[in-house]
C-alpha angles and dihedrals in degrees: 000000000000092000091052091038101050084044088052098045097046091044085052102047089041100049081046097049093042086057092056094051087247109159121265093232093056099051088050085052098047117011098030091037094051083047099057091041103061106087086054081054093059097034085055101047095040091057102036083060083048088051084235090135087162096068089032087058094028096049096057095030084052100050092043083054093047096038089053106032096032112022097042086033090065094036095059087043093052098045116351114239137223116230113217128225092237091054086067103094085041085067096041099057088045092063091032089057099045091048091052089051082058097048099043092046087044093047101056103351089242141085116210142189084276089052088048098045089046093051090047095049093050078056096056093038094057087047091053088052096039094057086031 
């Protein structure tokens, strides 16, 4: 059903956006992305209610590690890709994020509801720019 479900959702919200002339690399950063992102969402808070912070953590910091290493690995050996200008500050906050997650984990061995909000609200703040 996840499966189904994240297909359905991604086909729908890019057949949507595409109607409305918004820009293919803003539909992979925010509606594919979230697409694709929903079963870690449910995996992580699933396990953080059940105390199992090793699977919450693991689970993103996982994915991030496969997506980037594996995913975009056999993709560039398949086809090699060209990297656009505008995907500069994409990559940036990427690097920028997980580094904050280090620093954050490093710092008190622990993440709470401030470093959630703040994340959340880089987030939203990168969604407000991309569609400024």
């Amino acid at each position: 059903l996840l499966v189904f479900g994240g297909k359905f959702i991604v086909d729908s919200a890019v057949n949507l956006a595409r109607s409305f002339g918004i820009s293919e690399r803003i539909i992979s950063v925010t509606v594919v992305s979230l697409g694709t992102s929903l079963p870690e969402l449910a995996t992580s808070v699933v396990a953080a209610f059940k105390k199992n912070t090793d699977i919450a953590i693991g689970n993103v910091v996982g994915s991030n590690i496969f997506n980037t290493l594996f995913i975009l690995g056999i993709s560039v050996v398949i086809a090699p890709i060209d990297i656009p200008a505008s995907s500069n500050i994409d990559l940036i906050l990427n690097i920028a994020s997980a580094l904050l997650l280090f620093i954050f984990v490093m710092k008190k061995q622990t993440l709470n509801r401030a470093h959630g909000l703040f994340f959340l609200t880089v987030y939203s703040v990168y969604l407000y720019s991309l569609f400024k």
